[in-house]
N, C-alpha and C positions, 0 to 999 in steps of 0.2 A: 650332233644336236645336244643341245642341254637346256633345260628349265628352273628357273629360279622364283621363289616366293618372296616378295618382301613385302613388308608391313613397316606401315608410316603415320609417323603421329605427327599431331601437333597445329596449324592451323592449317590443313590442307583439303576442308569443305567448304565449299561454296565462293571459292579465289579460282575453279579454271583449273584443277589439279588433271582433275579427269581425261579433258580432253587435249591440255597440256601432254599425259602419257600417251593418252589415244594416237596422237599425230608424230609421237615419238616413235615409240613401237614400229608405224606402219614405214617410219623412213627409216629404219633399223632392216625391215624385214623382218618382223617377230610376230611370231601366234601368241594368243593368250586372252589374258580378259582383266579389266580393273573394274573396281567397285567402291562404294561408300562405304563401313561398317562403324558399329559404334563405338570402335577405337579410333580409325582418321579412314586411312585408304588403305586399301591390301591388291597387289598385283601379283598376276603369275603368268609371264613372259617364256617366250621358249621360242631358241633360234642358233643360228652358232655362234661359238662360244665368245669371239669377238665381239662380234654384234650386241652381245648381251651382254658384255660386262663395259661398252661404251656407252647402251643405251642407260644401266641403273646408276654411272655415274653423271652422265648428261640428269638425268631426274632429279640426284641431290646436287647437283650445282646449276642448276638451270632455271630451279622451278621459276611459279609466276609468280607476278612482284607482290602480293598477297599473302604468298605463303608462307608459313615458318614450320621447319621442320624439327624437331624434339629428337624424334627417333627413327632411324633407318635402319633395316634389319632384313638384313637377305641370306637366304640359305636355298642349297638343293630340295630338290622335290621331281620326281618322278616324272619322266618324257611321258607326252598323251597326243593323240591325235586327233587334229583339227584345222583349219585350214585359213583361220582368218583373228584377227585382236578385234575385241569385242568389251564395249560399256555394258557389265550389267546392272541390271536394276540392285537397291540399294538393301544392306540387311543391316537390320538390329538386332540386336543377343543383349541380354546383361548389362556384361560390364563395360560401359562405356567413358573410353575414354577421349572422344574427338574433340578438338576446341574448336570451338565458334570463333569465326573473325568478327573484331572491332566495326562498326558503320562506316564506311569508305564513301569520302568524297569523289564526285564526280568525274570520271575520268576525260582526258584529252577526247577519247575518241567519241564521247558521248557526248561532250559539250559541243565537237563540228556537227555534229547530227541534231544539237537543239537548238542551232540558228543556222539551220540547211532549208529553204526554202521548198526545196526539191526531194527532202527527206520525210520519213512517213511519220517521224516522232517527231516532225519541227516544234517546237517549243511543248513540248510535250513534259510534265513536272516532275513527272516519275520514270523518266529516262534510265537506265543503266546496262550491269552486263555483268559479264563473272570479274572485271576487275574493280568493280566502285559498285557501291551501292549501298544500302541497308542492310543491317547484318544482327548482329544484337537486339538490335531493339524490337526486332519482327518475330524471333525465333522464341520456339513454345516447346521444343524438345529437338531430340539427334534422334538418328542421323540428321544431318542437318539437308533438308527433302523440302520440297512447296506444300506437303500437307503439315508439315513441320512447323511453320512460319503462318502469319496472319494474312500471305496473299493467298493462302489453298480458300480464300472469298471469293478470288477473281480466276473463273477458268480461263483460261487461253483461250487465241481467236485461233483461228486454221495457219495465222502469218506467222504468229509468236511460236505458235506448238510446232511449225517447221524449223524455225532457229532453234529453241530449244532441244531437238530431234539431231541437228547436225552439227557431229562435231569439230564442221570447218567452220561454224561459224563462234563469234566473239561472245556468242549468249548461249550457248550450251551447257543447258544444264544450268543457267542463271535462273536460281529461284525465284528473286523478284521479278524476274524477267515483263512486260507489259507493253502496252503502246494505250491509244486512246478511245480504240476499240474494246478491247476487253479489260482493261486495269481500274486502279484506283485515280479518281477524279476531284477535280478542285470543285467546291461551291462558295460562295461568298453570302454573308448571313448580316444583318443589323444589328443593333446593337441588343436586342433584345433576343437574336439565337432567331429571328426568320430566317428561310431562306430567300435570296433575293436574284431573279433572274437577269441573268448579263452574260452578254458575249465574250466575255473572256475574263475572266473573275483575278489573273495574276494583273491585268493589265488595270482593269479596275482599281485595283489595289494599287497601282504605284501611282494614280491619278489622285486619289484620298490623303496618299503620303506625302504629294506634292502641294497637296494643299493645306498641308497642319496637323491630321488628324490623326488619330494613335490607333494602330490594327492590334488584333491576336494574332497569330498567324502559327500554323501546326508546324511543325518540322517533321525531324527522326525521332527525337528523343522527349517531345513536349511542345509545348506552345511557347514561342517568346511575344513578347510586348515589343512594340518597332514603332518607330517614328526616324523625322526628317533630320540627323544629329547639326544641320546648318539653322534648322529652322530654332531659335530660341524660346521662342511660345512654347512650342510643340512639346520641347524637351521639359520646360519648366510645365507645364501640365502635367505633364507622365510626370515627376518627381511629388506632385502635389497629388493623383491622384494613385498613386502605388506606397504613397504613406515611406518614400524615401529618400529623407532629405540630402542626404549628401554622399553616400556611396557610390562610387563609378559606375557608369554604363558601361556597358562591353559596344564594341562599333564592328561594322563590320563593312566591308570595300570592295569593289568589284577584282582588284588587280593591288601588285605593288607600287603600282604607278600612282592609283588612288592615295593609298596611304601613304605615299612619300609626300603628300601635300598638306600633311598637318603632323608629321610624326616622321621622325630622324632615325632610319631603321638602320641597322650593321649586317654583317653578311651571316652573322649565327642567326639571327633576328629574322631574316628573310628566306632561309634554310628551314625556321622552325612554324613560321606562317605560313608556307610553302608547301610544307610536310603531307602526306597521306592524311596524319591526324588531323588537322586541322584544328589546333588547338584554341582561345583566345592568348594574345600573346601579348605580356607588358613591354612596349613600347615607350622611348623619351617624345613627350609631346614637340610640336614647332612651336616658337614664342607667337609666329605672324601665323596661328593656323586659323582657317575658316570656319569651326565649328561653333555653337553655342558653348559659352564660359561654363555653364552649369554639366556638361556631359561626366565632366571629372573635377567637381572642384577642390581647390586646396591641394592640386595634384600635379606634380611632371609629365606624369605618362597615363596614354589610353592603353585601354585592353582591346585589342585588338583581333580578328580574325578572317579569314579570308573565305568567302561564301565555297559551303561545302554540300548542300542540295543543288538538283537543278533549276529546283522555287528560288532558290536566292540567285541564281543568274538573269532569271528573266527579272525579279525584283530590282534588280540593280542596274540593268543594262543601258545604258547611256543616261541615267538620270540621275542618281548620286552619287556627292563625294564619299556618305558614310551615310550609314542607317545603325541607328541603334537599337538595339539587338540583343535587349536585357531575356533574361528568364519571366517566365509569365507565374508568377505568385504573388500574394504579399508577404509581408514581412515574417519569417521565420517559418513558414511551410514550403514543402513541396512544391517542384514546379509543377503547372498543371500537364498533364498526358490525354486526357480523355474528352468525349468534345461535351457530353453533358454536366463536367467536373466546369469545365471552361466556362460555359454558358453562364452557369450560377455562380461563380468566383470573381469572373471579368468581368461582368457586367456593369463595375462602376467605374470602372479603366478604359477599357477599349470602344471606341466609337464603332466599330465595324470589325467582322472576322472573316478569315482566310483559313479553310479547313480544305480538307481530305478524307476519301474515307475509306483509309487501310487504318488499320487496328493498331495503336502501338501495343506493345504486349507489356513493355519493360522502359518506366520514362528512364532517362536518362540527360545529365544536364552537358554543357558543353565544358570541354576541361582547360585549365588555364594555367599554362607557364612564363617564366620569365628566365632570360640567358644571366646565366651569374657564374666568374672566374671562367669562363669560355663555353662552359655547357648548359643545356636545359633542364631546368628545374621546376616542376610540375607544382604545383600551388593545389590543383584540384584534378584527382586521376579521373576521366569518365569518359564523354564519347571520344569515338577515337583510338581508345589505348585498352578498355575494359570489354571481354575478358581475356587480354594475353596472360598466359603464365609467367610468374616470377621464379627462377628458378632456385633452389636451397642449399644451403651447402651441403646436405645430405639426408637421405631420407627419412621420414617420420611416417606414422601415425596420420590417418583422416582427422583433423581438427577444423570446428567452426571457430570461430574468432569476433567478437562482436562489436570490436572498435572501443569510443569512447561517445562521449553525451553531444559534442562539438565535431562537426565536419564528419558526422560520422560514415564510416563504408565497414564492411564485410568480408569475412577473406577466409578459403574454406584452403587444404591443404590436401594435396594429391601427389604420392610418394613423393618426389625432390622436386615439387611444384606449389605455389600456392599462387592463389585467385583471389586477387585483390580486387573487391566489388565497385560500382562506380559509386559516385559524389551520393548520398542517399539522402541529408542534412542536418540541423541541429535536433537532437532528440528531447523537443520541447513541448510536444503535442501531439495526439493519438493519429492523426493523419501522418507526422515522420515515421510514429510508430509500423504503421502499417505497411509501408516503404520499405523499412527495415525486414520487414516479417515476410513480404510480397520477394525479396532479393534473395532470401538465404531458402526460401524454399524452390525458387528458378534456379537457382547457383545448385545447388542439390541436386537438379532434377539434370540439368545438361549434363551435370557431370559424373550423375549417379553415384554421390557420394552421401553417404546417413552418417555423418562423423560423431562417435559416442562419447567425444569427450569434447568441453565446448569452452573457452576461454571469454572471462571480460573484466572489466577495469576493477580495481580492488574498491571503488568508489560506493559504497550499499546502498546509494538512494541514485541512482545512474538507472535512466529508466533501461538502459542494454541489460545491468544489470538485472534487474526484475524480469527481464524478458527470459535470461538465461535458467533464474530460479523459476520458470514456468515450464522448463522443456522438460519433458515425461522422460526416464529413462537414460539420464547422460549425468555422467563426472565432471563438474563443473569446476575450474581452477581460474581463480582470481590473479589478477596481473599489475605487478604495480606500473600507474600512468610511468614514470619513465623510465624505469626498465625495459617497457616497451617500444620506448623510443629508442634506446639504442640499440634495444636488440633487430628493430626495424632498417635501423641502417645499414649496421653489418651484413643483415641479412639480404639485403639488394646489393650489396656489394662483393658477395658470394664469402665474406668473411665469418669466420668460428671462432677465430682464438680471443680469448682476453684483451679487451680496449680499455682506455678513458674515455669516456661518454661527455661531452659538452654538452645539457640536454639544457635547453632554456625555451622555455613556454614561459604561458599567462598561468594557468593553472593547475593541478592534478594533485588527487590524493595523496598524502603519503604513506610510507611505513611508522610514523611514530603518530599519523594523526591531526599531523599539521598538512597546509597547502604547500606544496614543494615547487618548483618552477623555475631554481636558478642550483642546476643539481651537476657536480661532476661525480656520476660513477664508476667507478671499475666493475666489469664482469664480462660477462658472456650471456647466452642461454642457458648457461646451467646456473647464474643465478648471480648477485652484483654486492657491492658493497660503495656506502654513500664515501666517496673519499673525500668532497668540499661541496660547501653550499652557500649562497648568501644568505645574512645574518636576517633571521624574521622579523620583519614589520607586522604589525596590527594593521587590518585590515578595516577601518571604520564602516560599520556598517553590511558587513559580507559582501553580497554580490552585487550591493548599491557602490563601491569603491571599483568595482569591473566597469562600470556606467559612467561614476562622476572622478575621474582623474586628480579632482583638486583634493579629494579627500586621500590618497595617495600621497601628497605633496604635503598635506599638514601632515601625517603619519613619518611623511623623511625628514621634515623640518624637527618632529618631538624627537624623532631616533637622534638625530644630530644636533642638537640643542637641548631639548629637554622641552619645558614648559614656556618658557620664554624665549621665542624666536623674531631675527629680524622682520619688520612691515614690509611685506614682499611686493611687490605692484597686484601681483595677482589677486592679493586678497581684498584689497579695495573692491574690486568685484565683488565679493561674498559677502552675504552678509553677516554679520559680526555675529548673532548667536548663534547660526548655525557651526563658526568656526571651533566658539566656544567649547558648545556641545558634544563636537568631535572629540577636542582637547578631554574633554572629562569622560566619554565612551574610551579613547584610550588609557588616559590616566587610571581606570578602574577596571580595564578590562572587561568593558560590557561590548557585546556582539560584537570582539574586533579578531576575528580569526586571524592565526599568527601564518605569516606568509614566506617562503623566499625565494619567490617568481620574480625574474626577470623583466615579464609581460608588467608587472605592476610597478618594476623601476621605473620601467621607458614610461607609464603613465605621470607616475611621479616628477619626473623631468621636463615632459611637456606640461605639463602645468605648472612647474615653479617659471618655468620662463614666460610664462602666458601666450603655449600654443595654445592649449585644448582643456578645458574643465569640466566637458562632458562630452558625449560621443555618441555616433545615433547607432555605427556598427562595430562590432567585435574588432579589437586591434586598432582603430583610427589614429588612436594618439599615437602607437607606435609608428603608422605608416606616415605620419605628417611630420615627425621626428625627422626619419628619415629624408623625407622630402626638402626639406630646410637647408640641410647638410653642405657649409661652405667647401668647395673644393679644394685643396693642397693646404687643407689647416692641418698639422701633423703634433698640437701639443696635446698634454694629457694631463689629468687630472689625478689625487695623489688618493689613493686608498689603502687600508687596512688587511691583511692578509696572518689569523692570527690562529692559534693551534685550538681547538674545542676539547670539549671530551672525547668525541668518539671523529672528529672531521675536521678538518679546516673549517674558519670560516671566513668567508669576503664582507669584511662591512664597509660600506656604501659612506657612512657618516665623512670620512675626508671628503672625498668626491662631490656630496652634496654642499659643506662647508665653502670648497674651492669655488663651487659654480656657483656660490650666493654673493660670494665676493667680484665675481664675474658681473652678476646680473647686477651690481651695486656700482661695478665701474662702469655700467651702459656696452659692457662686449655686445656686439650684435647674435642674433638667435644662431644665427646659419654658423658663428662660432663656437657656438656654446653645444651646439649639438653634435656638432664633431670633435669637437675636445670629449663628449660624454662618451661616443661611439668609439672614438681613439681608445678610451681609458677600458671599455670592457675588454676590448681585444688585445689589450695589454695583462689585464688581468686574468684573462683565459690564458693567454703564455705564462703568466707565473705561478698559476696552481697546475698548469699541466708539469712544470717542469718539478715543481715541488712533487709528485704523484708518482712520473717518471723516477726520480731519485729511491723511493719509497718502495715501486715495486718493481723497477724495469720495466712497465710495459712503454713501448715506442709506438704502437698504435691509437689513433684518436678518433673519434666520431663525433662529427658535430649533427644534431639534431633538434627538434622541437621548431614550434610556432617564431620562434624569434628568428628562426635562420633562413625564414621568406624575406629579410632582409638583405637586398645585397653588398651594399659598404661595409658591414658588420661582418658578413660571409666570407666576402673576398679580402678585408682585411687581418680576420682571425687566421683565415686558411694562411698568407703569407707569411705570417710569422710566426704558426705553427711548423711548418714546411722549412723554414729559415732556419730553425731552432732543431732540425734532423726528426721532425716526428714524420709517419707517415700518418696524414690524410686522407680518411672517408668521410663523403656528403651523400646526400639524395639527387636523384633525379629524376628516376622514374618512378616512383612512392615519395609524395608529399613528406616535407618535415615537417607539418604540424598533425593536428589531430588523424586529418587522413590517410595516414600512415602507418597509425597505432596499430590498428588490426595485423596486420604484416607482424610487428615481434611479437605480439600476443599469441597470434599462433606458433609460433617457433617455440615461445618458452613453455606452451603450453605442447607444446609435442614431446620436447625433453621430458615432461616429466609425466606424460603419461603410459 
């Protein structure tokens, strides 16, 4: 006989771990007992010695499809006698280190039980089991237990409390666990937050949707705003009354079959729609598709996802192609979470609501990638994916991390782990604030970490920042915006050594005080140095030139000309003082902060060729750039590549010259946009290789807000790769702002 102890971290509460071992054990022949503790799970097994060293490795290669294991650790321990393997009740101590699983869509097995006529949860909303369900967004502390979570509201009936009780069955020990006896229930309300009685409130709802009308409708993570995405009225009303003129909807489909009927999906594409996460996924629209023009305008592709509640099955089941499936806010706040938050917010949007009433604890929005050079790339980390751990190259220091002012999330560090928090948003107003505030003390508390030294953007009017000069009692180390960024890459990439950093965003502090944004550095975590950048424009106007794109365009027109530049088409548009009055705020250097972002070329471009001269959301001009982009153009535009004092620098002025001469010979836009997009990634090859010569480094990292582009991605990537560098991107940490937190804490671990 022998007896073995092992302890297991990592996401293996509330996935089915327990009774996964329970049913192990017992076809083993082994005594002993598992439990929950506030590391992960801890078992001690005892049997012969065969037996036991089949059953602990069936455990780590077996577990349920839920689970992720970190750390496996078995050692002897002392024969004891007893007669049976036994789940005991759960302990907590201290130091806790268990991870919380991501919110898990709906499993196979639970979806034949919520169109089983003859099943006791038929169409029951709150359906699940230990493999799908709500997870994050319920949980209020670890061990992760039902008084732990927002259902210890709904006790069990005598039906659930026997599933729950046995651990042959698929709900043991499933904490949301419920049915329609004792759990959380739909009510359907007016527009004005009554409640309104009806036989079946989801059913209700699709009869409303079918007729025009625009719901709230609660989920896991928030309330989305939904309507009929075929019906045109419908959509154009949500756009008129959410105050959002032209930003995409997110859609959403019952099946692949659904979306193959307006959107041309590939097999990474239907693998990542597909996923556990269920993320929204950028998809190429179909030219002949059925929806209303306005769901995505001036756009190729929907965002897309595939219904990951049991409410969005029954919403969906035989009656649309796509329902649209936005977040429920307005413009530049939080989505709404709470129903008396909802009642007063929506009330000038939604004709009608669809609630529930389990508690979310922790809103959380839905997260959104797109397939680029073969793999997924995460635009927005959140439901789904948060809170798995990222793991580090090596271990640090407990550090908070506080992102940046844009897309912002949160990211706390646990030895060779960090927790990248989900999508929280732009930090523009005291309700994102509170978001912010509401995350980093939940992220704290699951993971029982009080980290004393606390990282944020080098930015001193960044309200993260201000947040950070608030906390009582911590060492606060400032992060330059892209330093961050590449330390972010490396870092998901499990990389330490010294890179060239490709960082190109729209905006971020610098080190000398200007706006940086089009930055190659070399370094590491232990600290970087600028090696190239693009040549600073004046910015007319500050963050009215983020806004209006054409004032961008006269700023590249003066860098490349001077004072008198060609009569461009675009500026027939404008009116003639206002052009003026740029010319002379540049000429004198009044309010033209000096830039040399990226983000603010690609504005500049779309507006000399008269896509875009003004934008209703963050990045548009860059995404319609994109969008344009004729296919097999492979020529390139001629730029400047010239030594500084202390950097290279890339000036734009040929480039610009080239393409005015283009738009003078009537080249079409879809040409002029890939000759611009050709010419950067040509230009990223030739200061890497200049960089490379300079220091030997062979490693590269491309990074920032510009690299959600995919032509630009997968074309830089080729001909970096071609030229013998090696290659790292993002995937699972966003390359723009949403990712910042991720090297913030690394370089702020280094150096505490």
């Amino acid at each position: 006989m022998k007896r073995n102890r092992i302890d297991i971290e990592g996401i293996v509460q509330g996935v089915g771990f327990r009774p996964f071992v329970y049913q192990l054990a017992r076809r083993w022949n082994l005594t002993g007992w598992v439990l929950n503790d506030s590391r992960g799970v801890s078992i001690e097994a005892q049997g012969a010695a065969p037996n036991l060293a089949a059953f602990a490795g069936q455990v780590r290669t077996q577990a349920p499809p839920l689970a992720v294991i970190t750390r496996f650790d078995v050692r002897d321990c002392p024969v004891e006698v007893e007669e049976a393997f036994v789940i005991r009740a759960s302990v907590r101590d201290r130091e806790r280190k268990a991870q919380i699983s991501p919110d898990t869509f709906v499993c196979d097995d639970c979806l034949r039980e919520l169109f089983d006529p003859a099943d006791r949860r038929f169409r029951y909303p709150f359906i699940n089991c230990t493999n799908c369900g709500p997870r994050y967004t319920i949980v209020t502390g670890v061990p992760y237990d039902r008084p732990h979570t927002t259902m210890r509201d709904f006790p069990l009936c005598e039906d659930c409390r026997a599933e729950y009780e046995d651990p042959s069955s698929r709900r043991f020990h499933a904490q949301p666990n419920a049915c329609a006896a004792c759990g959380p229930r739909l009510s359907f309300h007016d527009r004005q937050g009554r409640k309104l009685e009806v036989a079946d409130p989801a059913r209700h709802a699709v009869e409303l949707l079918r007729q025009g009308r625009i719901l709230a409708v609660k989920g896991l993570g928030g309330y989305h705003l939904v309507a009929d995405a075929s019906n045109d009225e419908a959509v154009a009303e949500l756009r008129r009354r959410k105050a959002r003129d032209e930003k995409p909807f997110a859609l959403m489909s019952r099946d692949l079959d659904q979306v193959g009927l307006y959107a041309r999906v590939n097999e990474a594409e239907q693998r990542l729609l597909a996923g556990v996460e269920r993320p929204i996924v950028l998809v190429r629209r179909r030219d002949d598709h059925p929806l209303s023009p306005r769901v995505a305008p001036r756009n190729r592709f929907f965002g897309v996802m595939l219904p990951y509640t049991p409410l969005h099955y029954l919403l969906l089941d035989e009656h649309f192609t796509a329902l649209v499936m936005t977040s429920a806010n307005l413009s530049d706040e939080p989505i709404v979470f709470e129903d008396a938050e909802a009642f007063a917010r929506l009330g000038g949007i939604a004709d009608a609501y669809l609630l529930h009433n389990r508690r979310i604890h922790t809103r959380t929005d839905d997260s959104i990638a797109r397939v680029m050079a073969g793999r997924a790339v995460l635009m927005r980390r959140s439901r789904g994916y948060v809170p798995r751990g990222i793991f580090l190259p090596q271990e640090q220091p407990p550090v908070l991390a506080l992102g940046a002012e844009l897309k912002n999330t949160v990211c706390i560090t646990q030895e060779n782990r960090a927790f990248l928090s989900q999508h929280i948003g732009d930090l523009k107003n005291l309700e994102v604030l509170r978001g912010l505030e509401h995350t980093v003390t939940h992220l704290q508390d699951i993971l029982s970490v009080q980290p004393r030294v606390v990282a944020h953007d080098l930015h001193p009017d960044y309200l993260s920042t201000r947040f950070a000069e608030e906390l009582p009692g911590v060492r606060r180390i400032a992060v330059q915006h892209h330093h961050a960024h590449l330390v972010s890459c490396l870092a998901e990439n499990g990389r330490d050594e010294p890179a060239i950093g490709v960082i190109f965003d729209g905006i971020g502090y610098g080190s000398d005080g200007h706006i940086w944004g089009g930055e190659f550095l070399m370094g590491n975590a232990e600290g970087f140095r600028r090696g190239a950048h693009f040549a600073y424009l004046p910015m007319p106007g500050g963050d009215a030139a983020t806004r209006e794109p054409w004032r961008m365009a006269v700023s590249a027109l003066t860098h490349a000309y001077g004072a008198e530049f060609p009569p461009l088409p675009f500026l027939a548009a404008m009116d003639a003082r206002d052009v003026r009055l740029l010319q002379q705020m540049i000429a004198r250097g009044i309010n033209c902060p000096l830039t040399s972002s990226c983000g603010r070329l690609f504005d500049a471009v779309a507006a000399l060729i008269g896509l875009r001269q003004k934008v209703s959301y963050e990045g548009q001009a860059a995404l319609e750039l994109e969008q344009v982009i004729s296919a097999g153009e492979e020529a390139v535009y001629p730029f400047a590549l010239q030594q500084g004092e202390e950097s290279l620098v890339l000036d734009p002025a040929p480039l610009i010259r080239a393409l005015v001469l283009d738009l003078e010979g009537r080249v079409p836009i879809g040409i002029l946009s890939a000759r611009f997009h050709n010419t950067l990634a040509v230009m990223v090859r030739a200061v890497c290789r200049r960089l490379r010569t300079a220091s030997g480094l062979t490693l590269a990292a491309l990074s920032g807000g510009v690299f959600q582009n995919r032509y630009l991605t997968e074309k830089t990537l080729a001909l970096l790769e071609e030229d013998g560098f090696t290659v790292v991107t993002h995937s699972l940490v966003p390359p723009n702002d949403g990712g910042l937190a991720l090297g913030q804490a690394v370089i702020a671990g280094r150096q505490a």
